[in-house]
N, C-alpha and C positions, 0 to 999 in steps of 0.2 A: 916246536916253537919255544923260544924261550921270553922269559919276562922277569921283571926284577925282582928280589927277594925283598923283602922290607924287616925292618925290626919294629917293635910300638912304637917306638920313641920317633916314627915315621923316616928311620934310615935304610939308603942302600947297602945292602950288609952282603950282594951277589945277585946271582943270575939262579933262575934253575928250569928245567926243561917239561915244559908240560908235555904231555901226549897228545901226538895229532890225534890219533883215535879217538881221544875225549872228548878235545878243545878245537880241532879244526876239522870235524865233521861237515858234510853237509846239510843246509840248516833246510827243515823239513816245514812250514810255517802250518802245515794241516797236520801236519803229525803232534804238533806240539798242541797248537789248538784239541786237536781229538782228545790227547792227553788232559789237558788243562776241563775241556768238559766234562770227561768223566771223571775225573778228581771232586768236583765241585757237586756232580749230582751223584755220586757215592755217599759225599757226608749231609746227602740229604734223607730226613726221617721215616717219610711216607705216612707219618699216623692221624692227616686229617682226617675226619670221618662226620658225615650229614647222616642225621635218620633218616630212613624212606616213610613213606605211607604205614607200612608193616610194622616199624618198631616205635613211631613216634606214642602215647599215651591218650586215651581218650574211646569214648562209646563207637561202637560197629553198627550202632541202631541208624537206620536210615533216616535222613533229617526230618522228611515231609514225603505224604505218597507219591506216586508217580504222575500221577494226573490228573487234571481239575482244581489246580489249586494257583493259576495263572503264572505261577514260578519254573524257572529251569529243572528237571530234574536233576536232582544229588541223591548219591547215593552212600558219600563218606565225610564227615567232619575232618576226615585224615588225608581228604585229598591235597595236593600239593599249592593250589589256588585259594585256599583259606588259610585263616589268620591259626598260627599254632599249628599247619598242617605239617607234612612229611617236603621232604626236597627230592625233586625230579633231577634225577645224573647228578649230585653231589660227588664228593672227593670220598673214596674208600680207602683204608691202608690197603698201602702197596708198595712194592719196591723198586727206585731207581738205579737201581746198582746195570752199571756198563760193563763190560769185560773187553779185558783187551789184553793179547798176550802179552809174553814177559820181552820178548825180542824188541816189539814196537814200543814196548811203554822205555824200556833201554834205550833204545834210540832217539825215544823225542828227548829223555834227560841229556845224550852228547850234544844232539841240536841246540836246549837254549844254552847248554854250559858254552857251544862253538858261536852259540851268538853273544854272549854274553864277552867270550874271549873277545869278539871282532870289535868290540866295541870298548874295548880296554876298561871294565867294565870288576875283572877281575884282580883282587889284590890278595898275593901268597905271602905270608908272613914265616918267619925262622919258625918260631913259637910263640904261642899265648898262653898267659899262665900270671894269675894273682894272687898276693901272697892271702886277701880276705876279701869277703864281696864287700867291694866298692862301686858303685855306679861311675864313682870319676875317675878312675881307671880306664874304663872301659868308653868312655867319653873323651876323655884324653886322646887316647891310642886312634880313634875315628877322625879326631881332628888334625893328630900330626902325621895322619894318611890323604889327608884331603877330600874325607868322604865328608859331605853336608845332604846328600840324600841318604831314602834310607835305605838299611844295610841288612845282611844276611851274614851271619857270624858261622860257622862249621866248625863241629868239635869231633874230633876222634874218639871220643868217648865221654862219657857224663863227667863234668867236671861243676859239683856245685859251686863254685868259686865263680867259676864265669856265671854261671847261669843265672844267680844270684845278682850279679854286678850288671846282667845286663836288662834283667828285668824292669827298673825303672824308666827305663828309655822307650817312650813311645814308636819311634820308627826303628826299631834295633830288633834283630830275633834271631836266636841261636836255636840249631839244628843240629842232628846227630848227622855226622856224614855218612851213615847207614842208611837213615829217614829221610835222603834226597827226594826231593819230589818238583815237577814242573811249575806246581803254581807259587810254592814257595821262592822259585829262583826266579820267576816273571816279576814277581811283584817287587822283588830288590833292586835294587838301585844300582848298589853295588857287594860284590859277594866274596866275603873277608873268609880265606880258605889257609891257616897251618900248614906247614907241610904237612905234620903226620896225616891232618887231617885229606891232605892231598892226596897221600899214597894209598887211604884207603877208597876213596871215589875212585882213583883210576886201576885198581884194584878189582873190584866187580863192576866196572864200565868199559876196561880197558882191555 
């Protein structure tokens, strides 16, 4: 499939051919989701933690005897039901981490990229490249592409100039085309991809 090539300065400067494999997959909407949720509960921490009965602080001595004293029997200041006690099934660290192989996590990445395509959604640039970080640069180049949602920038390698220039920008986020991942392209609007940067996505996707 092919799509227009652009310059910053928002010109048609050519055509260039993306790869059905990448961009005209079929879109898998559970595969992506499965994706997008174990993304989400990977960068989750796991280190809430409640004392029980056992670890909270305080006397082991029995409140009051057992009988004749017209009261309930207790037999712990540390039970769960009193004030300062321990907590019954509280949260323990633990780990969220999902696994899911490399095949499928590949594939949900072609799906949103082939949804992303269908919805013309995707803009391929000559190149990108500032001579200093400027944010209006980088602000510029979004407006004479017609993006007013937000954006997802893709660099083929660490380039502080960009990274720099794009950091001021609330709804703007640059990504290593390495570091592709589904929640980062769901949540773009639109997804601002270099060639070079192109050739290495369809590279180890293609």
């Amino acid at each position: 499939m092919k799509v227009p090539l652009m310059n910053m300065a928002g010109q048609n400067v050519g055509e260039v051919e993306l790869s059905e494999i990448v961009f005209k997959a079929p879109i898998n909407t559970a595969l992506m989701h499965q994706a997008f949720a174990r993304q989400l509960a990977n960068a989750r921490q796991g280190t809430a933690k409640t004392k029980t009965r056992g670890e909270v602080s305080g006397s082991t001595r029995k409140m009051w005897r057992q009988k004749h004293t017209g009261r309930a029997r207790q037999g712990s200041r540390k039970a769960p039901h009193w004030r300062k006690g321990g907590t019954a099934f509280g949260p323990i660290p633990r780990s969220y981490e999902q696994q899911m192989p490399k095949k499928m996590r590949r594939a949900a990445l072609r799906s949103a990229l082939s949804a992303k395509a269908a919805e013309n959604q995707i803009v391929v640039l000559d190149a990108l490249a500032v001579e200093s970080p400027k944010t209006k640069a980088i602000s510029d180049m979004l407006r004479n592409l017609n993006i007013s949602t937000s954006a997802l920038i893709l660099l083929p390698e660490s380039s502080p100039e960009v990274e720099r220039s794009v950091r001021n920008l609330a709804d703007v986020q640059y990504l290593r085309a390495q570091y592709l991942n589904v929640r980062d392209l769901l949540k773009a609007g639109a997804v601002v991809i270099p060639k070079s940067a192109l050739d290495v996505i369809e590279g180890w996707l293609g």
